[in-house]
C-alpha positions in Angstrom: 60.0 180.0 80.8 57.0 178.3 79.4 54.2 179.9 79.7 55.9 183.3 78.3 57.3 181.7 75.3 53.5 180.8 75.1 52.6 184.2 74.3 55.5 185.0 72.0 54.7 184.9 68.2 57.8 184.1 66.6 57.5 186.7 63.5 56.9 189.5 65.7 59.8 188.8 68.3 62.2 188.1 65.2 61.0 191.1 63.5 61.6 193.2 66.5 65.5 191.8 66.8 66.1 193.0 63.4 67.0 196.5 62.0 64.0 198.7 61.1 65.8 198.8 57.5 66.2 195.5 56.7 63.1 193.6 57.0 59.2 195.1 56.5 56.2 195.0 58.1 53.1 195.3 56.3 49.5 195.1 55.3 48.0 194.6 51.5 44.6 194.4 50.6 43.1 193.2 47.5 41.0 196.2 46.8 41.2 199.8 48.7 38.1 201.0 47.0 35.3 199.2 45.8 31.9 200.7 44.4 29.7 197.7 45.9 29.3 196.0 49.2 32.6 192.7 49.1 34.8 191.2 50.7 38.3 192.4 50.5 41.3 190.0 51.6 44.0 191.8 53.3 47.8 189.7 53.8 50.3 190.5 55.9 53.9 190.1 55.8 57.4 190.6 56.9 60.0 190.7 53.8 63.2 192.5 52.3 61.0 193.2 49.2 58.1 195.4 49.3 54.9 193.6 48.8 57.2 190.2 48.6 55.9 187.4 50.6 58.7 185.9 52.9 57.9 185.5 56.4 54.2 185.9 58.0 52.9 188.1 60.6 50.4 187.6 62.8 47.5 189.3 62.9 45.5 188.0 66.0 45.3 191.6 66.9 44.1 192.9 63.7 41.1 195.2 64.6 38.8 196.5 61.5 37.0 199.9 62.1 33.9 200.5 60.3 32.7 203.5 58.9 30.3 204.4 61.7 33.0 204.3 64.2 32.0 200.8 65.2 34.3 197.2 65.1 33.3 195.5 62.0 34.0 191.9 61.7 37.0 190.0 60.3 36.5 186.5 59.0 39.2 183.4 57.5 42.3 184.6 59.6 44.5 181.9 58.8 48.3 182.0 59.6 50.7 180.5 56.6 54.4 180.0 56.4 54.9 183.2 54.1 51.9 185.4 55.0 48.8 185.4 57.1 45.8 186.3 55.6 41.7 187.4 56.8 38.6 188.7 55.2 37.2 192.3 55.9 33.1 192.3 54.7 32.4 195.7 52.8 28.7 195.8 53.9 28.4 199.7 54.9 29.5 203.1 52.9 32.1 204.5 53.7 35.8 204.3 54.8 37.2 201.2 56.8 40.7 201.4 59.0 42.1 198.5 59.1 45.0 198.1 61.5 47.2 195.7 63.8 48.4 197.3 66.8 51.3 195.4 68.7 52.0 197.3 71.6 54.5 195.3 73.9 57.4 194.9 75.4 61.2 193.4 74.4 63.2 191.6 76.9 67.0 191.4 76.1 69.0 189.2 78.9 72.3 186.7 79.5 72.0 183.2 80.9 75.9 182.3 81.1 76.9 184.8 78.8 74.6 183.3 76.0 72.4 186.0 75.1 68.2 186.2 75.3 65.2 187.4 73.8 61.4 187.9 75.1 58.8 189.6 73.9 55.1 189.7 75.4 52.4 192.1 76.7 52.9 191.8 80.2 56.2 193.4 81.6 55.5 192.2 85.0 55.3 189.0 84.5 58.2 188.9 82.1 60.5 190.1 85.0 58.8 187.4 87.3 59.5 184.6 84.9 63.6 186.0 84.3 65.7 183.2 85.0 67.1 183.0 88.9 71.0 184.0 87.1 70.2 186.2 84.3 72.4 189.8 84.1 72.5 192.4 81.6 68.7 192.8 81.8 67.5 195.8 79.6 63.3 196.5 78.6 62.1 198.0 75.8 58.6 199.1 75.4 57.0 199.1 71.4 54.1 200.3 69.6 54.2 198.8 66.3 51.0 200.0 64.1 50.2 198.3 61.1 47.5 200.2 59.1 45.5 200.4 56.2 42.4 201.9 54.7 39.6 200.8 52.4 36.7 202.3 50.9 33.3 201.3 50.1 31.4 203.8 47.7 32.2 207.3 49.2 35.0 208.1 51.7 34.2 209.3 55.4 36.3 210.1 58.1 34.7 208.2 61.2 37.2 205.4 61.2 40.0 207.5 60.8 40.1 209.6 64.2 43.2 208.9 66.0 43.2 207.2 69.2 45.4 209.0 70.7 47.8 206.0 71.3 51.3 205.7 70.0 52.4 207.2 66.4 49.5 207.7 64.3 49.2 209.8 60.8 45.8 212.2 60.9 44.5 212.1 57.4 43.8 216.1 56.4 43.8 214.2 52.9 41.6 211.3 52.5 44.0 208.0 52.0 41.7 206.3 49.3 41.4 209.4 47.3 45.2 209.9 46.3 46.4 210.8 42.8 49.2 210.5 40.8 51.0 214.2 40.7 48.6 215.5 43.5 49.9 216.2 47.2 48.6 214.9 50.2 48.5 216.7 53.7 49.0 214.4 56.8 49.9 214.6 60.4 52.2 212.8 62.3 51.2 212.7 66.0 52.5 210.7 69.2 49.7 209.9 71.8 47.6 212.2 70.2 50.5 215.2 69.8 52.0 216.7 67.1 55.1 215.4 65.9 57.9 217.4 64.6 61.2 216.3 62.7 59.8 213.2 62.0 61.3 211.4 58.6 58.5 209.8 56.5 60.4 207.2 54.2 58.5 206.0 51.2 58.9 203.3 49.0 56.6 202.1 45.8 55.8 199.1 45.6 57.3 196.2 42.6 60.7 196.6 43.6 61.7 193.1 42.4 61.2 195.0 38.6 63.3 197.6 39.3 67.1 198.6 39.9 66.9 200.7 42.7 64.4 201.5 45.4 63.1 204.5 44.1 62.5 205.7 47.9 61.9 209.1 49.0 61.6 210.7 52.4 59.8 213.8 54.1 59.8 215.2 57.2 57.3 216.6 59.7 57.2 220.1 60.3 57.0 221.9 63.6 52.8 221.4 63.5 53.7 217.8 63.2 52.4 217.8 59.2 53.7 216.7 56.2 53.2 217.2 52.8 53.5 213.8 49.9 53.2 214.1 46.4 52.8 210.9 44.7 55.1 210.6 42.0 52.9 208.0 39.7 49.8 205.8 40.4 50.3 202.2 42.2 50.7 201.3 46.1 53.0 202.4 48.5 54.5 201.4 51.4 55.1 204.3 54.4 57.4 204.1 57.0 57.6 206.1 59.9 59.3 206.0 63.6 61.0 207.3 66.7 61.6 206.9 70.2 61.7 208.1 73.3 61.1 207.3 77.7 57.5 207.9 77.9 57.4 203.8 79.1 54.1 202.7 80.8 56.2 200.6 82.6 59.7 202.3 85.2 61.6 199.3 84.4 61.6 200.3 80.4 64.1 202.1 79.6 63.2 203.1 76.0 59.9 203.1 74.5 60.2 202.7 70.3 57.1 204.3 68.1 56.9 202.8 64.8 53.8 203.6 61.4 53.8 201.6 58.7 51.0 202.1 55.8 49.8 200.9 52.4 48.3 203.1 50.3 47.0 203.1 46.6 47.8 205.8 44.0 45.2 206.2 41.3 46.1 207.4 37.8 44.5 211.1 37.0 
């Protein structure tokens, strides 16, 4: 199949095969709050240690919203062996989302009893292009949303609308304007929903310094919202998903919902 394997990135279809808990996806910029116009570097990553280069992840996707609502530019994407890595310019005031949306879908098959994996964007053609004696077929639709926000003198909300699309967090508390032993109020929502029973997992990042994870969870209420008190100042890592059969496409059988975040905790 060689124009689908075309399409495949081989970070994202290997980070897909594994289990959510082992390997991370994720987003870190250099700054998430700056008091003058700069560029701010943002790398991504997949790795068993938060914040730990190990394995890049593509970001040809990556879109940056400014703080008027409009697409603001992203410079120096360059894809390494460890991490990828762009520029976001810091020009206007206000808040910038920063995300990479994958939504796609994961083909699972046997040739001869050897097992197979696809990914790609278009389902249709992934069926078309299914080997002549492949059995034990199963799709699976994903929405994996990277995100991040930074700041430019003071925050605003424009950016940070939901789309609507997928699982998103609706920031009732500004995400660049978190403080050590203060709570923050968020929303989980799925295509623009409220999502209950939802577990938020949480994990700070430098774990290569520590013994343990020091993780904690939360989980949505029946409005969908959740409630985070930062335990100290530094940057976090937030994990979120769930599943279900709203597919966009009838041979789907599953669609899977995942949110991951990076956030910074200032000191009071």
């Amino acid at each position: 199949m060689p124009s689908l394997l075309k399409q495949l990135g081989l970070a994202t279809l290997l980070a897909a095969a594994l289990p959510a808990h082992a390997h991370k996806l994720w987003l870190l910029p250099s700054h998430t709050a700056v008091s003058e116009p700069q560029w701010v570097t943002v790398d991504a990553s997949i790795s068993n240690e938060i914040f730990g280069f190990e394995r890049a992840y593509p970001v040809d996707t990556v879109q940056v919203t400014g703080p008027s609502g409009e697409r603001a530019a992203v410079d120096n994407a360059t894809r390494m062996h460890t991490r990828s890595v762009f520029d976001v310019q810091l020009e206007q005031e206000g808040s910038y989302r920063i995300a990479v949306a994958q939504p796609g879908f994961f083909l699972m098959y046997e040739v001869d009893g050897e097992r197979k994996r696809a990914r790609g964007n278009d389902a249709a053609q992934m069926l078309k292009e299914l080997p002549a004696n492949a059995s034990n077929v199963k799709m699976m639709e994903s929405h994996n949303r990277l995100e991040t926000v930074v700041t430019l003198g003071a925050p605003n909300n424009t950016a940070l609308n939901p789309t609507g699309k997928g699982l998103e967090i609706e920031f009732l508390s500004h995400p660049n304007d978190l403080y050590a032993g203060e709570t923050a109020k968020w929303r989980l929502l799925v295509d623009g929903k409220p999502a209950r029973n939802l577990k938020v997992e949480l994990v700070p990042g430098g774990t290569r310094y520590r013994d343990s994870q020091e993780d904690w969870s939360v989980t949505s209420d029946k409005k969908g919202l959740v409630e985070i008190t930062w335990p100290s100042a530094g940057r976090y890592f937030l994990e979120v998903g769930t599943s279900d059969k709203q597919t966009s496409h009838p041979k789907a059988d599953e669609r899977r919902l995942q949110y991951l975040g990076t956030f910074e905790v200032l000191p009071m």
